[in-house]
Backbone bond lengths (Angstrom), bond angles and torsions (degrees), N, CA, C in turn:
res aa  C-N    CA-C-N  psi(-1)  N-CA   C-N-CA  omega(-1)  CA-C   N-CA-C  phi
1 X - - - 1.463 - - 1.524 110.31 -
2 X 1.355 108.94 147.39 1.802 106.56 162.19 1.119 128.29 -69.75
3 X 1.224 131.19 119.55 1.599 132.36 -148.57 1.839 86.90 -82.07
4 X 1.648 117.61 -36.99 1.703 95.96 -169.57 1.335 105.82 -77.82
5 X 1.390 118.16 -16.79 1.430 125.38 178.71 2.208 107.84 -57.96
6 X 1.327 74.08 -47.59 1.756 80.35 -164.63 1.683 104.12 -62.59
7 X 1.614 119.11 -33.88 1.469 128.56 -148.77 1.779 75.30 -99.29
8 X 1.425 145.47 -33.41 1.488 119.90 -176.72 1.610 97.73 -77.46
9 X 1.232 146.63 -51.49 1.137 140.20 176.98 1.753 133.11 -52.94
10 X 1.495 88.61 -21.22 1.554 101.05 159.47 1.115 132.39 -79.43
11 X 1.684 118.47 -36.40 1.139 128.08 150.47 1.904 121.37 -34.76
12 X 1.212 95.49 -64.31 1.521 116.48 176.57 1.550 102.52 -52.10
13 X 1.575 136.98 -51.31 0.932 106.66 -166.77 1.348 123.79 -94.00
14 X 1.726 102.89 3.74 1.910 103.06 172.78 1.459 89.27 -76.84
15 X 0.917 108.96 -52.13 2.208 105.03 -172.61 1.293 105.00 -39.05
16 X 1.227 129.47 -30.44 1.412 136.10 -168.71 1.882 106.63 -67.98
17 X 1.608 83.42 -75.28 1.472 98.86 -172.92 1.627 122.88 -62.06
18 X 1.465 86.06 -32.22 1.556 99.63 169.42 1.496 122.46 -41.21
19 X 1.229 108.06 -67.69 1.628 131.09 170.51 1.860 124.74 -76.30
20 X 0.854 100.03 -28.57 1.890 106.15 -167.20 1.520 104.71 -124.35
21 X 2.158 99.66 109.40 1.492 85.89 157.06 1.155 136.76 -65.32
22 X 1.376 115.94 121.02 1.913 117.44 179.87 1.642 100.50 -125.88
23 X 0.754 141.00 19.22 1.861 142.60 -149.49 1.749 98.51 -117.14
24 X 0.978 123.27 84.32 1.806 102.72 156.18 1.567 86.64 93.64
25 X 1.205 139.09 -9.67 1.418 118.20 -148.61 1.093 134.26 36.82
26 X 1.603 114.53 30.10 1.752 113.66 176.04 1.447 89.72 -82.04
27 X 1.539 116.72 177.67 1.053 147.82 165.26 1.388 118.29 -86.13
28 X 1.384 116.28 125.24 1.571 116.77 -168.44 1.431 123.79 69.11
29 X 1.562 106.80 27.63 1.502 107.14 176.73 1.570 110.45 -81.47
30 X 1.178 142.66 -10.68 1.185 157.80 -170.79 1.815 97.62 -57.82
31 X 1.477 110.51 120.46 1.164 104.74 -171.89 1.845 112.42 -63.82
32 X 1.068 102.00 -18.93 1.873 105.27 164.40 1.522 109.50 -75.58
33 X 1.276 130.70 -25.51 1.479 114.03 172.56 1.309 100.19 -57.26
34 X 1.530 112.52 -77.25 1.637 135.17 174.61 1.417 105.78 7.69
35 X 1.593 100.93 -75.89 1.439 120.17 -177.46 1.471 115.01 -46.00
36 X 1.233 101.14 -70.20 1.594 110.41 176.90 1.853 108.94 -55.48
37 X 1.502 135.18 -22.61 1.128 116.14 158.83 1.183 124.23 -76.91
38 X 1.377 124.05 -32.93 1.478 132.17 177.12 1.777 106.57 -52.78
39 X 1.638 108.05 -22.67 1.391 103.76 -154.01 2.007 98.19 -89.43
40 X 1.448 91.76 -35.35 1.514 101.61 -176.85 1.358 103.23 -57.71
41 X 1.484 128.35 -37.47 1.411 111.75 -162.41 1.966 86.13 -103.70
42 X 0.852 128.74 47.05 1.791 137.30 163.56 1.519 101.13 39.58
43 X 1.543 101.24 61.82 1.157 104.49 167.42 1.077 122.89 50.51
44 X 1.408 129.80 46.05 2.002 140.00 -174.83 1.819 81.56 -134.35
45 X 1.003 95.96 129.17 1.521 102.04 139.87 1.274 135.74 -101.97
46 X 1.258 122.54 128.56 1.497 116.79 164.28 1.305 127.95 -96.79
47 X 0.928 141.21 174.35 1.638 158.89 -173.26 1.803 112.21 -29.87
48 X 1.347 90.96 -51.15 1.485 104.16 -165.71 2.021 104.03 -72.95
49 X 1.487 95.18 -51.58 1.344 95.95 163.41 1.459 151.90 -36.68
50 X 1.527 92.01 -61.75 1.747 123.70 151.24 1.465 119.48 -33.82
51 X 1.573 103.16 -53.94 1.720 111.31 170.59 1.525 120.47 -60.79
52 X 1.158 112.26 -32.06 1.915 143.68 -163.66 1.733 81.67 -63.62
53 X 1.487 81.67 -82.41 1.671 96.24 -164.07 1.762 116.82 -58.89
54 X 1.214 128.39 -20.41 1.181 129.41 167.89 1.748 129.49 -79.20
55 X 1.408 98.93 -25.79 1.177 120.10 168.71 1.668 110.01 -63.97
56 X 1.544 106.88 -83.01 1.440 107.32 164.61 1.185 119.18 -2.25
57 X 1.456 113.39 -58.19 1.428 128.88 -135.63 2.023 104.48 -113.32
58 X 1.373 81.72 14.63 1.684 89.18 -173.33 1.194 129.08 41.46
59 X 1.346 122.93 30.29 1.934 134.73 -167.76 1.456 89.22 -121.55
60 X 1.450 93.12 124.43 1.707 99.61 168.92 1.504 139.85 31.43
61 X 1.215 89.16 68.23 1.385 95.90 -170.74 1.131 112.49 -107.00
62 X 1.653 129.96 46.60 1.064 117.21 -178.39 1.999 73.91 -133.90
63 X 1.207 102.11 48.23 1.609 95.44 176.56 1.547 96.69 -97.80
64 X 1.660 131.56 86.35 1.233 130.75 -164.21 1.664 125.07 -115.45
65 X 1.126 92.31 -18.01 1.706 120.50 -165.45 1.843 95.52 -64.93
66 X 1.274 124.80 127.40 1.454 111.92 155.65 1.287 137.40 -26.12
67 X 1.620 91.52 -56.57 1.700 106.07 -173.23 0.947 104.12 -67.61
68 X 1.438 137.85 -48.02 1.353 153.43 -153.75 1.510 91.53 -72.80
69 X 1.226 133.31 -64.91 1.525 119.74 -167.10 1.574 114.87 -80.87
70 X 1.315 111.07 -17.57 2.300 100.58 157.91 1.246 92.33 -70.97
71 X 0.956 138.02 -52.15 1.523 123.04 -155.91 1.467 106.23 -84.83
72 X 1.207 140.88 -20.82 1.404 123.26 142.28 1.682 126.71 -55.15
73 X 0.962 104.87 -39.23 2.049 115.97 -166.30 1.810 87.02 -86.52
74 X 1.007 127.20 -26.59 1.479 105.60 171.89 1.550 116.29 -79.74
75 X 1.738 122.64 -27.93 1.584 128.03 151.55 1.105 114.64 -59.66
76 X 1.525 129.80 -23.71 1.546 105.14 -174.28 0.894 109.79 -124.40
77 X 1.348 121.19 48.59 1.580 141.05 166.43 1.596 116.34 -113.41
78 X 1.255 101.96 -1.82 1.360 122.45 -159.71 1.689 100.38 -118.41
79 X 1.294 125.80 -35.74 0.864 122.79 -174.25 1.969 114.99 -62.45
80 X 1.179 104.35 -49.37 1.495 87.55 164.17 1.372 137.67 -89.00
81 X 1.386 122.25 106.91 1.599 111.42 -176.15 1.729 115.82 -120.46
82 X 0.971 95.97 -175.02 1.704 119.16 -177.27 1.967 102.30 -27.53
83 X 1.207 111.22 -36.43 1.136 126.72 -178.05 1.778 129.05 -85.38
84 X 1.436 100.99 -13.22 1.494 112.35 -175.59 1.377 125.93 -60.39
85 X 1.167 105.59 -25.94 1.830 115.36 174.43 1.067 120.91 -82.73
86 X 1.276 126.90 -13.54 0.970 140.80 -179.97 1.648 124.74 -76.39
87 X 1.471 91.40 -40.00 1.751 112.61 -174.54 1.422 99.57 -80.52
88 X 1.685 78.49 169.72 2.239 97.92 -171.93 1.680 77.96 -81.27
89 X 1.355 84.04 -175.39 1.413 116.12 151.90 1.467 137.54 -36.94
90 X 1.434 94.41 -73.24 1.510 94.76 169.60 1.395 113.24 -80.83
91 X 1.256 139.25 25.65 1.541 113.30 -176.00 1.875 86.48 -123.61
92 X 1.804 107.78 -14.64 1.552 96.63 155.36 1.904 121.62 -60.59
93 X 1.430 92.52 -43.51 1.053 118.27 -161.61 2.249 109.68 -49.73
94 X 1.568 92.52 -46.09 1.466 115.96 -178.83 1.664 95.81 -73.73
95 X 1.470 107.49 -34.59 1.902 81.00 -179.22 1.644 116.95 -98.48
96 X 1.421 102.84 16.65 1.537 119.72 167.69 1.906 92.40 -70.66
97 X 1.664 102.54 -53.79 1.416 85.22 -146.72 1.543 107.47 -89.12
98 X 1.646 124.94 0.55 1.346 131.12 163.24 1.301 109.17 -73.72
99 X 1.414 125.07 -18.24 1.581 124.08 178.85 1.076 114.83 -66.55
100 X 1.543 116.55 -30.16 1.821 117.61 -147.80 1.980 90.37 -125.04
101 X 1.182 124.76 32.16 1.448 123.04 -160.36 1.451 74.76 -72.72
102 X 1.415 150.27 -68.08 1.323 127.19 -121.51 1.309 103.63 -88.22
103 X 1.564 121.77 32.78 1.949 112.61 175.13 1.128 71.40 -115.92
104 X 1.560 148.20 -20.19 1.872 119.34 -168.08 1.400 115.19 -38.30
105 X 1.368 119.33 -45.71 1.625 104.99 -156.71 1.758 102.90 -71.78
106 X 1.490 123.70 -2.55 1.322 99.83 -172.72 1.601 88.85 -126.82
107 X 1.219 134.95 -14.98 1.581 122.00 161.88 1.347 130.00 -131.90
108 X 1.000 99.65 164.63 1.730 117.39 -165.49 1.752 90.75 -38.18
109 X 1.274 98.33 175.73 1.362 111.96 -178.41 1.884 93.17 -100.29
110 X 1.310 127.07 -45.12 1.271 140.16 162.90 1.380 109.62 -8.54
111 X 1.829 101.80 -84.82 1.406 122.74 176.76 1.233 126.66 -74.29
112 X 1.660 110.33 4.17 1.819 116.70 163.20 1.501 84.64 -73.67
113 X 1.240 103.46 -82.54 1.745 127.70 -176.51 1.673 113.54 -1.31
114 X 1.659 94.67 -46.24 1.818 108.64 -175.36 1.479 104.62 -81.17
115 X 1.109 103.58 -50.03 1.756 103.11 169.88 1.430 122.86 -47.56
116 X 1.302 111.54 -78.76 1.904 107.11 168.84 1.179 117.76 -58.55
117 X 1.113 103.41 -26.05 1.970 79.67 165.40 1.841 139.93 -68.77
118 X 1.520 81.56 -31.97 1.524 112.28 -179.81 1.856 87.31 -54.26
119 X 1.390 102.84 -102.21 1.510 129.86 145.00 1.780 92.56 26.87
120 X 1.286 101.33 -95.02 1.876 106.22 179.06 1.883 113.34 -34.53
121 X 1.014 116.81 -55.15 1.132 123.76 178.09 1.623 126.07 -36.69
122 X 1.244 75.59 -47.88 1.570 85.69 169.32 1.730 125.74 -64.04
123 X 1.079 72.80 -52.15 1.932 69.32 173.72 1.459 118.65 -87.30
124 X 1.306 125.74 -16.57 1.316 126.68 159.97 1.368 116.38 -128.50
125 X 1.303 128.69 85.13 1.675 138.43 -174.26 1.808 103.12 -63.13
126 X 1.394 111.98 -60.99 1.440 105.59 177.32 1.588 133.86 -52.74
127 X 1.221 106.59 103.26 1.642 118.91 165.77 1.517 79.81 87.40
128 X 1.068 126.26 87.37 1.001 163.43 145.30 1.497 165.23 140.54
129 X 1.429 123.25 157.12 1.468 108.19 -148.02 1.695 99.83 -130.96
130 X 1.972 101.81 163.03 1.165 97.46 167.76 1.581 151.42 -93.26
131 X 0.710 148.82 155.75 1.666 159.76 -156.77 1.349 98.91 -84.42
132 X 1.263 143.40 92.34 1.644 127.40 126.40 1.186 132.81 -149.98
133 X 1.226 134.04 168.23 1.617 124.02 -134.85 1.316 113.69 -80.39
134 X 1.655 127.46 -1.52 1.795 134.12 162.82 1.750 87.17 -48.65
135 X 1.544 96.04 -71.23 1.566 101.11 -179.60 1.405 125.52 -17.91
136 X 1.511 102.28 -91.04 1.526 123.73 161.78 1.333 109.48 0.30
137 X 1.463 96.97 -64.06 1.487 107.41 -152.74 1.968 104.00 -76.92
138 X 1.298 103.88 -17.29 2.121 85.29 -178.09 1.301 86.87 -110.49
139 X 1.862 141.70 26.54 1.113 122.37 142.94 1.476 115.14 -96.97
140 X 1.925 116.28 -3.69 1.624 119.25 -167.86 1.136 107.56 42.18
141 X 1.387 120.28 40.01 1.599 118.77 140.48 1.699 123.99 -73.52
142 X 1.252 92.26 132.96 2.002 117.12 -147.49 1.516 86.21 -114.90
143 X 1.780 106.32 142.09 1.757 94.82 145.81 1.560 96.72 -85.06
144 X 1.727 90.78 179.69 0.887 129.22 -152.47 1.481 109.52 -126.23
145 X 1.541 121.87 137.73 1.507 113.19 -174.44 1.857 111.52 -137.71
146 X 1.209 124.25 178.07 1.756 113.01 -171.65 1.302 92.79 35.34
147 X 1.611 102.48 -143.89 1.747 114.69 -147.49 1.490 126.77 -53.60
148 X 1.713 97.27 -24.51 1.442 117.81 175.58 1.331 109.32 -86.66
149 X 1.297 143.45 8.77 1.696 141.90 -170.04 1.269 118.97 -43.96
150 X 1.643 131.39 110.91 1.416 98.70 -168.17 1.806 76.38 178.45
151 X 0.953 124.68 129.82 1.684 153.24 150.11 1.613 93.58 5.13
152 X 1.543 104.88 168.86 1.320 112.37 145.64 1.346 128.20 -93.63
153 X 1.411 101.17 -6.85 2.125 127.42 -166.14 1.237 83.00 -85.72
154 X 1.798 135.28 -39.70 1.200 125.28 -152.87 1.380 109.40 -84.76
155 X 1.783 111.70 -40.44 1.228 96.64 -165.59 1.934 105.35 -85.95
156 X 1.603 115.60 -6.13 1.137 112.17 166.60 1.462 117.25 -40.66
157 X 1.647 109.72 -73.80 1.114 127.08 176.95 1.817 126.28 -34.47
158 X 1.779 104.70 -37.07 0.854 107.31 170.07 1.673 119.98 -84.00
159 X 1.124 119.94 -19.83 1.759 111.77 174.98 1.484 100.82 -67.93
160 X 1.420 125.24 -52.38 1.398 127.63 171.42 2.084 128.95 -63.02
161 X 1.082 86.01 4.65 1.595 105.99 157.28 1.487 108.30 -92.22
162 X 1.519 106.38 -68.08 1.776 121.51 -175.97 1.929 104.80 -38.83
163 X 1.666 95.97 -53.38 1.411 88.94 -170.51 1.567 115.34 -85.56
164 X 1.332 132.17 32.75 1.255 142.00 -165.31 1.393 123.60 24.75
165 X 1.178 127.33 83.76 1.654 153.36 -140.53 1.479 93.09 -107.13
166 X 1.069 117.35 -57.54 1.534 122.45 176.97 1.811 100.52 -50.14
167 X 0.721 128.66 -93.20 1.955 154.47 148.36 1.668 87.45 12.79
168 X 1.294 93.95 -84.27 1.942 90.36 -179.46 1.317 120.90 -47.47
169 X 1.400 102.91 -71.15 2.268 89.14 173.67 1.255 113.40 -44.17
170 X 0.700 116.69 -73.62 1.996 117.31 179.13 2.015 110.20 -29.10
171 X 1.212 118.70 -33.63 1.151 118.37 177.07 1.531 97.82 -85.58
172 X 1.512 128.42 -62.87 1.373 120.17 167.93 1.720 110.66 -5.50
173 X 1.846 96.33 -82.53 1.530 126.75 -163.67 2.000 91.43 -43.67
174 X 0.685 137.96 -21.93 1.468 138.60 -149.15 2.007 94.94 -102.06
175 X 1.287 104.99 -29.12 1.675 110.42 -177.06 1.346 88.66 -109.41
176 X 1.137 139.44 -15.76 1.597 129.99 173.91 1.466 108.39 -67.86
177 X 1.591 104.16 -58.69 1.492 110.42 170.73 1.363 130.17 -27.45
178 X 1.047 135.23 -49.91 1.640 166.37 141.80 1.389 119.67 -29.99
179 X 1.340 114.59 -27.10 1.632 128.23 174.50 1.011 105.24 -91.53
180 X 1.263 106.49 -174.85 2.029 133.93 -158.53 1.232 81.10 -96.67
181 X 1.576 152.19 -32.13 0.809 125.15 -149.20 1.553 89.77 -125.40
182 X 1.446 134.39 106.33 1.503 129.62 -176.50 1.313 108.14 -85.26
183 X 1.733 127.66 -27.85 1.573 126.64 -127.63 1.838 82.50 -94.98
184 X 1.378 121.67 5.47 1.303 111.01 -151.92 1.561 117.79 -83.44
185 X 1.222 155.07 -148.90 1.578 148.83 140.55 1.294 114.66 -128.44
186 X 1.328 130.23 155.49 1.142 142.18 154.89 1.204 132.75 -67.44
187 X 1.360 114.84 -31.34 1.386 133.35 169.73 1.435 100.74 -55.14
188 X 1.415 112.79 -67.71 1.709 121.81 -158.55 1.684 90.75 -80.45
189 X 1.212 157.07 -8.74 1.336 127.48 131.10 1.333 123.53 -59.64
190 X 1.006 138.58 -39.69 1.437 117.18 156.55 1.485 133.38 -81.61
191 X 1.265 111.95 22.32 1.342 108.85 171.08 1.500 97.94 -96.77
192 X 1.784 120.95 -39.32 1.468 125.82 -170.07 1.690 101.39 -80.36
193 X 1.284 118.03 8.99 1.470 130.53 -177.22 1.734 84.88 -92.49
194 X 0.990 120.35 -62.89 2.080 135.10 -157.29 1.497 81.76 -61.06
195 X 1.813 114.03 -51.79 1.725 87.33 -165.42 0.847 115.80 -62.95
196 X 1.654 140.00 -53.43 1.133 149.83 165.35 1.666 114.27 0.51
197 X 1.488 98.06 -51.94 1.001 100.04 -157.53 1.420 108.97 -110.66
198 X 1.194 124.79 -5.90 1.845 130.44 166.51 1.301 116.07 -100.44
199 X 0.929 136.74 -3.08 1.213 151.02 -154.47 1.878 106.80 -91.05
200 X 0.957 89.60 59.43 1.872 83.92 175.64 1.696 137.21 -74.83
201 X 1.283 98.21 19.51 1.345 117.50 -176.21 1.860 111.90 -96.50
202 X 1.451 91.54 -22.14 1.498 98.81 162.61 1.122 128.51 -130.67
203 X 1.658 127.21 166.46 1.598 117.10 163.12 1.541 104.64 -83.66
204 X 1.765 94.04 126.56 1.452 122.27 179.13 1.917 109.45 -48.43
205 X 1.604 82.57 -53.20 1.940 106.58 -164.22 1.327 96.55 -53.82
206 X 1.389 112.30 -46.09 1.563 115.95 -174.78 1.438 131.20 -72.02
207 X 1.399 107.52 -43.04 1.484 136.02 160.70 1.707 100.10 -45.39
208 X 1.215 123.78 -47.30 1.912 134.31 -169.02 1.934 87.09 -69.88
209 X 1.101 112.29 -60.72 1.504 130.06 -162.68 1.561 93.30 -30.30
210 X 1.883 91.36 -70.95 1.359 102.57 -150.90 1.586 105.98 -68.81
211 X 1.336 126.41 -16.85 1.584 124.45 -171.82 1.608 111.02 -92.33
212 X 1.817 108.91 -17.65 1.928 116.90 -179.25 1.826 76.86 -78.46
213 X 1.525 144.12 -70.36 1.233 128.88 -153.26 1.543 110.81 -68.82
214 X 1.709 140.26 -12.88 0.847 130.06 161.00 1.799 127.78 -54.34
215 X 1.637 86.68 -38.04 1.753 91.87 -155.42 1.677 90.25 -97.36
216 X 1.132 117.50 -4.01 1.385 109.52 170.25 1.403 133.21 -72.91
217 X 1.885 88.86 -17.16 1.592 77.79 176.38 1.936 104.48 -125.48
218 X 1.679 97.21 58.29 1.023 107.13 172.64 1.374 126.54 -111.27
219 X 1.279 132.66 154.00 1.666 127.38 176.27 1.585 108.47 -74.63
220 X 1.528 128.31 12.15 1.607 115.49 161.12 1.611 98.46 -110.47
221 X 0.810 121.10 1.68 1.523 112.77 -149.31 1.575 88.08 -66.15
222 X 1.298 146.44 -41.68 1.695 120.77 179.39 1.134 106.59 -49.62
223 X 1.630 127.10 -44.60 1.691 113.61 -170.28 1.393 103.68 -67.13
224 X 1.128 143.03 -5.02 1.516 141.07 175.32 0.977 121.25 -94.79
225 X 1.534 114.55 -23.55 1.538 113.83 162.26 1.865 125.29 -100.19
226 X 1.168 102.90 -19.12 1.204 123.01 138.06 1.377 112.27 -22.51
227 X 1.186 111.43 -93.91 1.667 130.93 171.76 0.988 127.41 -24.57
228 X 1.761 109.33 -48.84 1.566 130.15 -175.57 1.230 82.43 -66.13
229 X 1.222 129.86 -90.22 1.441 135.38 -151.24 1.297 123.56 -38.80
230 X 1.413 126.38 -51.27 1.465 130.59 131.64 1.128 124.69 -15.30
231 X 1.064 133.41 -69.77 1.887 123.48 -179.35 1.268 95.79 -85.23
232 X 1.084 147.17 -3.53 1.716 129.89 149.61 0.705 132.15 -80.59
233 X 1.641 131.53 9.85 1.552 164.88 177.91 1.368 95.77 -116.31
234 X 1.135 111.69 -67.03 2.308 98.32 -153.00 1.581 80.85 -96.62
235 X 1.046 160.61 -16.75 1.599 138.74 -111.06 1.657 89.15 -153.21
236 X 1.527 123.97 -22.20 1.660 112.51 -162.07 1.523 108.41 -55.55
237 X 1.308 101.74 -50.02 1.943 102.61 -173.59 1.552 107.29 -41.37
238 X 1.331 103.52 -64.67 1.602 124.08 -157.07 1.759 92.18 -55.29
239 X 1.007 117.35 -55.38 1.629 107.48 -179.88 1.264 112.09 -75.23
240 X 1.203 156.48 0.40 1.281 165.92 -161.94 1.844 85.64 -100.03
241 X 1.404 108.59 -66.81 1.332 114.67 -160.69 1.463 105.22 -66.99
242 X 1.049 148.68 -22.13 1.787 164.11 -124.44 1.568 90.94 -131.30
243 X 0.956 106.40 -51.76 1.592 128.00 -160.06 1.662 96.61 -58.78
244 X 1.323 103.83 -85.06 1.836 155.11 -162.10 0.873 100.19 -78.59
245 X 1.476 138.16 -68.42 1.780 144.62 -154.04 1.574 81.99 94.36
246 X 1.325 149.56 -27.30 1.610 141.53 176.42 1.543 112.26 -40.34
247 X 1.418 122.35 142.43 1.146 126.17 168.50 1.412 116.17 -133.79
């Protein structure tokens, strides 16, 4: 694939989702509603929310049971604290998956993993990203067995430590700032960069096709290319390296 090809279309499609419900056809799926609801209720989620955002997001959505969803929204209220900015990656990553222990007995650890992570994001977008296997898959993060034993969430987390993931969004966020479009992240362009590119359930080339002729015949589309062009100027290395492990 073309790596500037993949990183302008990634751009384009957080701008997308960011701003415009298109998801499920619920109402307020726009990852800026999200935000802005998560923010009204001070960053707690409750029950109804949890379902909102998991639904959208096609992760476990058969989380239906009463009990089952207080007793999730009281774990994943917990997961971000006073201390979260502070931590790497993976030690967010480990209190993603101690938050959500009580769905283990009926799902994968995978699709817990995709859920609280998603979930986290929301209430803390900076320096950090989400978990799922499009991802996984264009970093070829593997579990691990004998001496190497260790998740596929784990060793994700860890290639995106190695290649300084934190370091890159934050440089992104710094040429985002500067654009028409400020409200945006760096993180979630390179996470819609990973799907792009792990995602083997679709054609990529085609998937790019159909989203360059959408936004082309839109009234933002300069601020989107705008944008592109910008992080393909200050931003190419840093996603090259995040991306690739290339430097």
């Amino acid at each position: 694939m073309n790596l500037e090809r993949i990183i302008r279309n990634g751009v384009a499609m957080h701008y997308m989702t960011f701003h415009f419900d298109q998801r499920k056809n619920i109402s307020g799926s726009s990852d800026k509603c999200l935000l802005n609801e998560l923010q009204e209720q001070n960053s707690a989620y409750n029950a109804e929310l949890m379902i909102k955002v998991s639904t959208i997001f096609g992760v476990i959505r058969n989380v239906r049971r009463d009990g089952d969803r207080e007793l999730v929204t009281s774990h994943l209220n917990q997961i971000v604290d006073g201390t979260w900015s502070e931590k790497k990656l993976s030690e967010k990553a480990a209190a993603c998956n101690s938050a959500i222990a009580p769905l283990k007995p009926e799902h994968t650890e995978g699709e817990i993993m995709s859920l609280a992570t998603k979930l986290a994001w929301f209430v803390s977008p900076k320096g950090w990203t989400l978990y799922d296997n499009l991802a996984a898959n264009a970093l070829g993060a593997m579990a691990g067995t004998g001496r190497k034993k260790r998740t596929r969430w784990e060793h994700f987390y860890q290639i995106l430590e190695q290649r300084r993931f934190i370091d890159c969004a934050s440089a992104i966020d710094l040429t985002i700032a500067e654009s028409s479009a400020p409200e945006l992240f760096g993180e979630r362009v390179i996470d819609k960069c990973l799907w792009l590119m792990g995602n083997v359930w679709v054609d990529a080339e085609r998937e790019m096709d159909r989203l360059e002729h959408q936004i082309s015949r839109e009234p933002f589309n300069d601020d989107i290319k705008n944008l592109q062009s910008a992080i393909l100027s200050n931003n190419l290395a840093d996603d090259q390296h995040v991306l690739t492990g290339a430097r």
